[in-house]
C-alpha positions in Angstrom: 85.9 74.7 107.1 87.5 78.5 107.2 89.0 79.4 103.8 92.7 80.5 104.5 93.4 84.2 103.9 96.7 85.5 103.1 98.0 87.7 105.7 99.8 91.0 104.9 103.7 91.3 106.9 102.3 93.9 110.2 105.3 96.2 110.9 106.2 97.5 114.0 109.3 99.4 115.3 111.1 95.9 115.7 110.5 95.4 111.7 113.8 95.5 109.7 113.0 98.1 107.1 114.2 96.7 103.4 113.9 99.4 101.3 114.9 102.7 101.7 113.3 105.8 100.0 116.8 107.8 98.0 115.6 111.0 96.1 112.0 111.6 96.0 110.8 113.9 93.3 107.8 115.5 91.3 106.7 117.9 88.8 103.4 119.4 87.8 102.3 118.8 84.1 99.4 119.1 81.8 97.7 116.6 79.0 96.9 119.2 76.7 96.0 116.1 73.8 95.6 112.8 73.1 95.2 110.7 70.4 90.9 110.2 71.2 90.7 113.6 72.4 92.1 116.5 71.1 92.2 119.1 74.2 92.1 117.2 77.6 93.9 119.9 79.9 94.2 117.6 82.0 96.5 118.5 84.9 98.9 116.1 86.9 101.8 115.5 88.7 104.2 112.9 88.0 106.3 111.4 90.8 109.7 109.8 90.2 111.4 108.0 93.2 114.7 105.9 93.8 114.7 103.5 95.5 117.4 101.2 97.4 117.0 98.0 98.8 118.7 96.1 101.0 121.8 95.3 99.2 122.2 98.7 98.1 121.2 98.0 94.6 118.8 101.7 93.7 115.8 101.6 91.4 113.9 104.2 89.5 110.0 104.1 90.0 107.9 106.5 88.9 104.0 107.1 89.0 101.5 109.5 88.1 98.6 110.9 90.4 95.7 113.4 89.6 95.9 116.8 91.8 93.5 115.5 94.4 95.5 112.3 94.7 98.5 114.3 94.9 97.1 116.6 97.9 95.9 113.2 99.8 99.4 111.9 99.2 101.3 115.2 100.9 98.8 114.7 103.9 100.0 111.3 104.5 103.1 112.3 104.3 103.0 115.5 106.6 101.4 113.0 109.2 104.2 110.5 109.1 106.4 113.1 109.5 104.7 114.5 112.5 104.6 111.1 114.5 108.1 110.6 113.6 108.8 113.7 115.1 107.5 112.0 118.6 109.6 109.0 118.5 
């Protein structure tokens, strides 16, 4: 007997979109301290979106990613933008 799997939603072009990205921003910053460690210089970047979804109703998220995350992050994003520059 085949154990069920749960099956993520596919989207297409068809897909009604529900949320819609608002303001996307982000700033550089750097841990300089913690309270185990007491210089970390640690850099980061700290992303803060907003967020509305369907009924209009916007929410704050926000997020933090190393450097390296970051750049892999502004890739994605640069090839979205170039296939939606296609459609």
């Amino acid at each position: 007997m085949e154990a069920s799997r749960s099956q993520e939603p596919i989207l297409d072009a068809k897909s009604q979109v529900t949320n819609q990205l608002v303001d996307f921003q982000w700033k550089l910053g750097m841990a300089v301290s913690s309270d185990s460690c007491r210089s970390l210089k640690y850099p980061y970047v700290a992303v803060m979106l907003k967020v509305a979804d369907h009924s209009g109703q916007v929410k704050n998220k926000s997020f933090e990613m190393t450097i390296p995350q970051f750049q892999n992050f502004y890739r994605q994003f640069k090839d979205i933008a170039a296939i939606i520059e296609t459609v």
